[in-house]
VEXNU-452744 format. One record per residue (C-alpha): x, y, z; residue in three letters. Coordinates in steps of 0.1 Angstrom, whole numbers, padded with zeros to 4 digits, always signed. Each point is the difference from the previous one (the first is absolute). Layout:
BEGIN
XYZALA ...
//
This chain:
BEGIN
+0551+0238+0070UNK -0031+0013-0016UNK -0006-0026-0022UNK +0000-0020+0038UNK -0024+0022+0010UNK -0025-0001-0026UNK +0002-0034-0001UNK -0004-0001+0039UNK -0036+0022-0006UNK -0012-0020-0027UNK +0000-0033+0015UNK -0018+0021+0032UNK -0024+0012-0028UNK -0003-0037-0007UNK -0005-0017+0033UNK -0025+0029+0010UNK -0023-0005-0031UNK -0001-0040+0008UNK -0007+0005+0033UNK -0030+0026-0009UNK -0012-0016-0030UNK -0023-0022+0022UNK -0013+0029+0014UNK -0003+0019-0030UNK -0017-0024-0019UNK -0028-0003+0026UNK -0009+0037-0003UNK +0002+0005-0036UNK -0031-0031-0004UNK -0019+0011+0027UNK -0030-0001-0006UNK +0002-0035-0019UNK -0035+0001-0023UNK +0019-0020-0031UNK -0031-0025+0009UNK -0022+0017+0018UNK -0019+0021-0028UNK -0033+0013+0005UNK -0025-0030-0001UNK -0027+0002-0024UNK -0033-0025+0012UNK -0016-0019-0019UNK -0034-0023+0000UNK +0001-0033-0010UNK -0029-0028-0009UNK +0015-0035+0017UNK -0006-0029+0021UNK +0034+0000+0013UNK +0008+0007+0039UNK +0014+0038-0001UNK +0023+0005+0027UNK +0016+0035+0004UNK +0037+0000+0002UNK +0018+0017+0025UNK -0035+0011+0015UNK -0007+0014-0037UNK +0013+0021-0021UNK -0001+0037+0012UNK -0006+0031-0024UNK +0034+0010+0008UNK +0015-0033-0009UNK +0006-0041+0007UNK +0013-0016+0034UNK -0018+0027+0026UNK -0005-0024+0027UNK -0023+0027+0016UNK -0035-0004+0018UNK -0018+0023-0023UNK +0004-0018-0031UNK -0013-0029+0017UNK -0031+0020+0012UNK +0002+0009-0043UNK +0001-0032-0013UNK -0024-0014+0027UNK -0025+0030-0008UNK +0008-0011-0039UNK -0012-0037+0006UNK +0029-0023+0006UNK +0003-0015+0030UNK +0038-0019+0000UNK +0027+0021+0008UNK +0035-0011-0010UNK +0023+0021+0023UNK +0041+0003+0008UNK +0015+0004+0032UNK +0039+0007+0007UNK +0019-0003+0031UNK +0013+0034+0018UNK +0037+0007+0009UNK -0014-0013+0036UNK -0020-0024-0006UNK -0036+0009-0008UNK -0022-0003-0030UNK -0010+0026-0019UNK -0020+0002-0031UNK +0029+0004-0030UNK +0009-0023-0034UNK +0041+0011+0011UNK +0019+0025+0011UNK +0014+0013-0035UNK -0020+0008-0025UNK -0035-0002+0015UNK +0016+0016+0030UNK +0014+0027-0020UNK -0037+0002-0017UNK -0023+0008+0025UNK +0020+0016+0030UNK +0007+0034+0004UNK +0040+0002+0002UNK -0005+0034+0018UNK -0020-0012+0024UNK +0031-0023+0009UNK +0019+0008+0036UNK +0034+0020-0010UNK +0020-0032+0009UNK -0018-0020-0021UNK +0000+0022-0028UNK +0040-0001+0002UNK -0001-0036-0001UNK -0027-0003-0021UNK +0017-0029-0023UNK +0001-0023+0031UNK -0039+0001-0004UNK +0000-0025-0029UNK +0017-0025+0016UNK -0022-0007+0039UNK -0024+0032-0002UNK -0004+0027+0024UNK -0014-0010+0038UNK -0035+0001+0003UNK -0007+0029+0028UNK +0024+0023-0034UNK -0027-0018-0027UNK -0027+0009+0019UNK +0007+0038+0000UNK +0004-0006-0046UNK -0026+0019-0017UNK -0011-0022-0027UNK -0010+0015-0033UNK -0035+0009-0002UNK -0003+0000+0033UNK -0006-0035+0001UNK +0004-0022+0030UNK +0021-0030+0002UNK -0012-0035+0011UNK +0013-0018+0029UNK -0011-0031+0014UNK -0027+0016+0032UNK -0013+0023-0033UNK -0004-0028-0019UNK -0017-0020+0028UNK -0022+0029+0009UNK -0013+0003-0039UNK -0005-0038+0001UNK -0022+0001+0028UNK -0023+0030-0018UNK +0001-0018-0032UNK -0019-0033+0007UNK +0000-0013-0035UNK +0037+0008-0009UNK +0031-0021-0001UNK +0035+0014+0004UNK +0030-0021-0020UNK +0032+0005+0014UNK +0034+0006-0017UNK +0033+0002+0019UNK +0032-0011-0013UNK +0023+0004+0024UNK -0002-0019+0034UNK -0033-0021-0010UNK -0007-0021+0027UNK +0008+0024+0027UNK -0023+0028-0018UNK -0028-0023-0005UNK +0003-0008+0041UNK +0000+0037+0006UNK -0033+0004-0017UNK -0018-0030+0012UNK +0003+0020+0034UNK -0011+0032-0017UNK -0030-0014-0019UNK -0012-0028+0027UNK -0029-0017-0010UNK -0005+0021-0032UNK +0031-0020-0015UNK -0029-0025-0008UNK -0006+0027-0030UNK +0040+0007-0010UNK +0018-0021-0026UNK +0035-0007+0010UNK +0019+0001-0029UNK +0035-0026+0004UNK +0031-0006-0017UNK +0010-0030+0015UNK -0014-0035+0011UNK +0010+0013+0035UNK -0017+0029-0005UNK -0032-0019-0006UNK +0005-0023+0030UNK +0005+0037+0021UNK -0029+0013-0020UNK -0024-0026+0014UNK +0010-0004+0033UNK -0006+0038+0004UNK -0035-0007-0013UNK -0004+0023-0033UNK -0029-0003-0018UNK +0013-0012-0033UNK +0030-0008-0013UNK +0018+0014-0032UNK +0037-0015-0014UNK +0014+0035-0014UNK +0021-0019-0030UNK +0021+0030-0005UNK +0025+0001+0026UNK +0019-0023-0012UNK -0020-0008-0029UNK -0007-0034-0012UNK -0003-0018-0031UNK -0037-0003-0002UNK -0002-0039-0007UNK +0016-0004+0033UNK -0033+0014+0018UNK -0025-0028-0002UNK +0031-0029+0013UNK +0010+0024+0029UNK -0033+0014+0010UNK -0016-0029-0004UNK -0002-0007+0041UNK +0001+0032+0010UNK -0031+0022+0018UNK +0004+0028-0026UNK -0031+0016-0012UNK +0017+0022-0025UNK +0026+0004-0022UNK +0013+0036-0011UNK +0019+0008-0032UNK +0016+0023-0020UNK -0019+0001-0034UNK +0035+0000-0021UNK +0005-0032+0013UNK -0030-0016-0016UNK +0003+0015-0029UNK +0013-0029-0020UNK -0028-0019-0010UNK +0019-0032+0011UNK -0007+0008+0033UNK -0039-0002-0001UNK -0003-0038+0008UNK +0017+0004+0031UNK -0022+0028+0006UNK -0033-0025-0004UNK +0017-0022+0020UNK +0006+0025+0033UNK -0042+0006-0004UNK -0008-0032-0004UNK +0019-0004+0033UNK -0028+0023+0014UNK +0028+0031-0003UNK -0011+0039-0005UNK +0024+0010-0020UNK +0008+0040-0001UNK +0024+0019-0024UNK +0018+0036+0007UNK +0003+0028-0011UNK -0031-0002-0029UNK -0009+0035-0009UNK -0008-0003-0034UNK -0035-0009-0009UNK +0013-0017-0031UNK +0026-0023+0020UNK -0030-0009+0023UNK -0024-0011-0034UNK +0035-0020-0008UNK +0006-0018+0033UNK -0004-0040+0000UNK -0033-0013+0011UNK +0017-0015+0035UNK +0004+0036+0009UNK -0025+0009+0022UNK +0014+0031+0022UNK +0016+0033-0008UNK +0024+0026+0021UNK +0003+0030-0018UNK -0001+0038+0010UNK -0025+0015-0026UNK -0029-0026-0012UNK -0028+0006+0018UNK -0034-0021+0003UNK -0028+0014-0022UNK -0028+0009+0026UNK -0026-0029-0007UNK +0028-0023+0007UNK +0006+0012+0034UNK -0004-0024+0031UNK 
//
């Protein structure tokens, strides 16, 4: 009968470490910082667009998404602003990469409600609802975009260009915000994933255009053929995909087509010096314009 027993609380044991594990596992990373170390700036000479990733790179680390590193950067002399955006639990847009690590990065977990702290590893999956994420402190007591802050800064910022970035729900984000920014949507680059999304893109009346070839990503000879017809003004890369030197020609041929062509993350002054001549834009959180070359 023992034996039965002992058995009996083991497998509880079992079952009750499964079903906290989850939970347990949130805690024990938060805060997530495994990529957002301290962020050292650095000048660089170049003739390359900078444009600052995730509204630039923050002392405290990458992906802030907050209003007063875009004041930084802006104060620093870029004036393109790459930004993300993620949808709420109820629908609204907030200024967050995701809701895991970068989540886990910049939020205060004891400034979460008790309920939400008890569930806290449903947050990864559709977030927290916006009225609970606006009551987050962020780290540095930095302040999270969202689309009337972003609108707002815009429309003090006369020379500046925002870039979007939203990966979930595209199309209906890039609606949302055409509301938001109204006619200062002439000066924001909707970034697409899909020839859809450049059709939706247009017909909402952004600015420029930019084909984000990384979700999904695309063999790079298949740009010229498939852009070829399309009112894109940009195409947006990730540098390891260029790195073979195979690539270049197809590169040539996107400028040729009268195509900007941007690569992420570059934070390495000696990747930059390395970067095929077509390149002629930047996203990184660190390099910085050297002051003569500011607008």
């Amino acid at each position: 009968m023992w034996i039965m027993l002992l058995l009996i609380l083991i497998l509880a044991m079992l079952v009750l470490a499964a079903a906290f594990a989850p939970w347990l596992s949130w805690w024990w990373r938060w805060p997530d910082r495994s990529v957002g170390e301290r962020i050292e700036f650095e000048t660089i000479e170049s003739d390359r667009l900078i444009i600052a990733h995730a509204t630039g790179g923050s002392e405290l680390g990458s992906y802030p998404n907050a209003i007063e590193c875009l004041d930084d950067w802006y104060a620093k002399g870029v004036r393109w602003f790459e930004f993300d955006l993620h949808w709420t639990r109820d629908g609204h847009l907030v200024g967050l990469h995701d809701w895991g690590p970068t989540f886990r990065r910049w939020f205060d977990p004891a400034s979460l409600p008790l309920h939400w702290k008890l569930a806290a590893p449903l947050i990864r999956h559709r977030g927290v609802p916006s009225n609970t994420f606006e009551t987050l402190r962020m780290r540095g007591d930095l302040t999270p975009i969202n689309p009337k802050l972003l609108s707002d800064w815009l429309a003090r910022h006369d020379d500046a260009w925002l870039v979007t970035d939203i990966k979930t729900h595209n199309a209906a984000a890039l609606e949302r915000l055409a509301g938001a920014f109204r006619p200062l949507r002439a000066r924001v680059l909707a970034q697409v994933f899909s020839t859809q999304e450049i059709t939706v893109a247009g017909e909402l009346g952004y600015g420029r255009i930019g084909w984000a070839n990384y979700v999904p990503k695309r063999p790079i000879n298949e740009l010229p053929a498939l852009l070829a017809e399309q009112p894109v003004d940009v195409v947006v890369l990730n540098q390891k995909t260029i790195r073979d030197p195979a690539t270049w020609p197809d590169l040539e041929k996107l400028r040729g087509m009268g195509l900007d062509l941007w690569l992420f993350t570059v934070n390495d002054p000696a990747e930059l010096a390395a970067l095929p001549d077509a390149v002629n834009g930047i996203i990184t959180d660190r390099l910085l314009p050297k002051p003569h070359r500011m607008p």
